[in-house]
C-alpha positions as CSV (number, residue, x, y, z in Angstrom):
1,X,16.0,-3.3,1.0
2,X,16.5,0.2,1.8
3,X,17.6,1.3,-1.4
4,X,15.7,-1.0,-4.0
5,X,13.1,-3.5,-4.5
6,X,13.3,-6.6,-2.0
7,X,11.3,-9.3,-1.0
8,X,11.1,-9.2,2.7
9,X,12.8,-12.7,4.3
10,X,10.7,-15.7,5.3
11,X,7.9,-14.9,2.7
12,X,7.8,-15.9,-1.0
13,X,5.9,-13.8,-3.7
14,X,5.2,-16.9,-5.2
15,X,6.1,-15.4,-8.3
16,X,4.3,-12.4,-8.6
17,X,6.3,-9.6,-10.3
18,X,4.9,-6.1,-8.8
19,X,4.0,-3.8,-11.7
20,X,4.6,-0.2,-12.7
21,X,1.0,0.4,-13.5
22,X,-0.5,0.0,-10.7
23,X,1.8,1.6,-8.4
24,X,1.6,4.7,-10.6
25,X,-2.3,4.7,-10.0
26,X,-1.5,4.7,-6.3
27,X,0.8,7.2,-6.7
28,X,-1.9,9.4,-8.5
29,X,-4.6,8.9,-5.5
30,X,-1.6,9.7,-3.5
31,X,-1.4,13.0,-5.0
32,X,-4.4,14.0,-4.2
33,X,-4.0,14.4,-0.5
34,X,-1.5,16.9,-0.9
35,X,-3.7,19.8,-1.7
36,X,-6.1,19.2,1.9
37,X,-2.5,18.8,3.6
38,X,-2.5,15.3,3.9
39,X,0.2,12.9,4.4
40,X,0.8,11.8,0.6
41,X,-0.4,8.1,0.6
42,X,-2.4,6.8,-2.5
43,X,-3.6,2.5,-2.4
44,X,-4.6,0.6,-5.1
45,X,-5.9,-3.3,-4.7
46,X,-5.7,-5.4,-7.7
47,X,-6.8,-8.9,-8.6
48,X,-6.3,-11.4,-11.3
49,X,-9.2,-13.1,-13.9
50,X,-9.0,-16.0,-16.0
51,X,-11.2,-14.0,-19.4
52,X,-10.5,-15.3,-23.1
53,X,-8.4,-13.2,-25.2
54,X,-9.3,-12.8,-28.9
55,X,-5.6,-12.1,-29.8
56,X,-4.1,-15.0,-27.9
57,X,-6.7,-17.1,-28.9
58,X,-6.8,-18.8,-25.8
59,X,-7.5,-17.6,-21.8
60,X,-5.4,-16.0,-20.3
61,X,-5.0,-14.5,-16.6
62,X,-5.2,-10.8,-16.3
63,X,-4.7,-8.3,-13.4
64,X,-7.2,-5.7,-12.9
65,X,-8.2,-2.7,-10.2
66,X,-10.2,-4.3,-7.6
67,X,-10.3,-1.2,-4.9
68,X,-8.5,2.2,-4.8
69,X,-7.9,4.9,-2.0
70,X,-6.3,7.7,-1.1
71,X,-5.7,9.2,2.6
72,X,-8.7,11.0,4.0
73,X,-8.1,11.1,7.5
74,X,-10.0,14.8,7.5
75,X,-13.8,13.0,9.3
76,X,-11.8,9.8,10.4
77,X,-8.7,9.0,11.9
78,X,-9.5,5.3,10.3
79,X,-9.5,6.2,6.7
80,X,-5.9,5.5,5.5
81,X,-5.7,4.8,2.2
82,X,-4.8,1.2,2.5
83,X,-8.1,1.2,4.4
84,X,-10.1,2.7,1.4
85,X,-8.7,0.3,-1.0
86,X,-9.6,-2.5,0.7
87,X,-13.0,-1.8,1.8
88,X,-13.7,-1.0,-2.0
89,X,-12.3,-4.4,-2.8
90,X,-14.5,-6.2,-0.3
91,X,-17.4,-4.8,-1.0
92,X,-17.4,-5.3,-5.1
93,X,-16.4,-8.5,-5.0
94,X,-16.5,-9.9,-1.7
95,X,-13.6,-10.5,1.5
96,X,-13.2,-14.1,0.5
97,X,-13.6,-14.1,-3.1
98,X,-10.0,-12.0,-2.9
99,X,-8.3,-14.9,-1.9
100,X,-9.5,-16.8,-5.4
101,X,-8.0,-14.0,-7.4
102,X,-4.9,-13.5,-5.4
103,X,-5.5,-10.0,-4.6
104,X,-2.6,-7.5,-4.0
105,X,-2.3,-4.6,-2.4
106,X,0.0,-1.4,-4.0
107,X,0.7,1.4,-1.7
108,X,2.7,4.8,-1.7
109,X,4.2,4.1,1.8
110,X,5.2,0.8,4.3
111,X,1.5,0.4,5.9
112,X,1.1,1.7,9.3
113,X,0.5,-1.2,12.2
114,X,-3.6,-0.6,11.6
115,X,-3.3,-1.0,7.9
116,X,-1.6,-4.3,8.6
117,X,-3.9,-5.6,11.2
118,X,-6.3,-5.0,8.3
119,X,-3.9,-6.6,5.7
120,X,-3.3,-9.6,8.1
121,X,-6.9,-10.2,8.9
122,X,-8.2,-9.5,5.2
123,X,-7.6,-12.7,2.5
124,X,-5.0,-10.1,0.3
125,X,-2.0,-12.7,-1.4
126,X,0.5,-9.9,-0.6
127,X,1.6,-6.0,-0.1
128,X,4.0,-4.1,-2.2
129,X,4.9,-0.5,-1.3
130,X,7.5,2.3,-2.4
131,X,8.6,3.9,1.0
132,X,9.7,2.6,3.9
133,X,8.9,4.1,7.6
134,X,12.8,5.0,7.6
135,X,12.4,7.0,4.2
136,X,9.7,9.1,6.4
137,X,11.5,9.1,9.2
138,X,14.7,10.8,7.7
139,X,12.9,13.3,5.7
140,X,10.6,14.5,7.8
141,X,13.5,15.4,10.3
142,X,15.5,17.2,7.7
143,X,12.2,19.4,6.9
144,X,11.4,20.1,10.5
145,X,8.1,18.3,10.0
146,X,6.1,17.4,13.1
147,X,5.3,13.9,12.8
148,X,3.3,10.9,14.4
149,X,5.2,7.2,14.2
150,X,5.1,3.7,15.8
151,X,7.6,2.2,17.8
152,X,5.4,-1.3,16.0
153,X,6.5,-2.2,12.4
154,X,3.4,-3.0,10.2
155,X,5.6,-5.9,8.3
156,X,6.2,-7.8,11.5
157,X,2.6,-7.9,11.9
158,X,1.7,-9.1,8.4
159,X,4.7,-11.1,8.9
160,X,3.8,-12.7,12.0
161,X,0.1,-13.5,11.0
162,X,-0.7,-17.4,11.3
163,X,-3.4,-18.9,10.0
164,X,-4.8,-22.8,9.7
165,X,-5.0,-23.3,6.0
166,X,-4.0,-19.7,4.7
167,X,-1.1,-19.2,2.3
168,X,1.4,-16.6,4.2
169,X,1.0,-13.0,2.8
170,X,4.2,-12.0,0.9
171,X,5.4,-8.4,1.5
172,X,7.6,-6.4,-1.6
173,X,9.3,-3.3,0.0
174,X,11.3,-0.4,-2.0
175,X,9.1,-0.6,-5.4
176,X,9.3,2.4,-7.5
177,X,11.0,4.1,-4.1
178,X,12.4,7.0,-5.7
179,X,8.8,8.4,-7.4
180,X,7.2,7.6,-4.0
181,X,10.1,9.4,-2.0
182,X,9.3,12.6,-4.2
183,X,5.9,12.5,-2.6
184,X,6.8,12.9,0.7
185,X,9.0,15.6,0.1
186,X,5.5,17.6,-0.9
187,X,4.0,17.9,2.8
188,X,2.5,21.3,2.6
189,X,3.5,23.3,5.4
190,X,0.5,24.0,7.8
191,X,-0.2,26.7,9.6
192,X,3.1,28.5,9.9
193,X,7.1,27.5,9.8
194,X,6.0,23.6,11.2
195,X,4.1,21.2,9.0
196,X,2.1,18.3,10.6
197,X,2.2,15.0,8.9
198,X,1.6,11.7,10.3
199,X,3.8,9.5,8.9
200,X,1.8,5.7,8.5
């Protein structure tokens, strides 16, 4: 998985093919942390519609943006962008409603173990992200970056969650790796020869 796209073992994507699009937009919110010194994450939730296209003459299932976010940890330690993005998606169309249009969440960066007590407890179909905790790991060393990490891997929690009468959450690591690696490598150095990132 390390160096391409991979479904991670013991969960099915039940066909769902991750797309560029989306993971760009992430990328894009994700770019805007860089400038308050923030650790480069960007999320985007999506979900799917059943709407009546004019071309196709028939209805057809669509993907949309449901909730977007970007890492603002500046007023609270909480708001990681996989936070963000899923509190928007909640709140416009409601937590359960996300679990009728198979909602997925994009992110920069492997979610942190909060992020996927969220994703476990929220009604998402699945989580597809670019860089793993590893990528981090190894760059921040070679930059002499400062960094925060968890001995707790965020897929074995979404992994592990079990619920009576819920589909399992799929997880899709190493998607569009390389374009999410280059944000990492842009941690603006803080404060003199050290930069401080925590790494999700």
């Amino acid at each position: 998985m390390r160096y391409g796209v991979a479904q991670i073992p013991g969960h099915q994507a039940d066909g769902y093919v991750p797309n560029e699009y989306y993971m760009n937009l992430a990328i894009e919110e994700a770019i805007q942390c860089i400038p308050r010194g923030q650790h480069p994450v960007g999320a985007i939730v999506t979900r799917t519609m059943e709407i009546y296209s004019v071309d196709e003459q028939r209805k057809v299932v669509r993907e949309f943006v449901a909730g977007i976010g970007a890492n603002a940890v500046e007023g609270c330690s909480m708001q990681h962008a996989e936070v963000a993005a899923i509190q928007q998606a909640e709140t416009h169309h409601g937590r359960h409603k996300l679990q009728e249009m198979k909602a997925v969440l994009y992110t920069t960066h492997e979610p942190c173990p909060m992020c996927a007590g969220l994703i476990a407890n929220s009604k998402l179909s699945g989580v597809v992200f670019g860089t793993s905790a590893e990528d981090a790991r190894e760059l921040v060393n070679r930059q002499g970056i400062k960094w925060r990490s968890n001995a707790v891997s965020g897929i074995d929690i979404i992994l592990g969650r079990q619920e009576n009468g819920m589909p399992e959450q799929f997880v899709t690591g190493g998607f569009m790796r390389d374009k999410c690696l280059e944000l990492l490598g842009k941690v603006t150095l803080l404060g003199g020869s050290k930069a401080v990132a925590s790494v999700e």
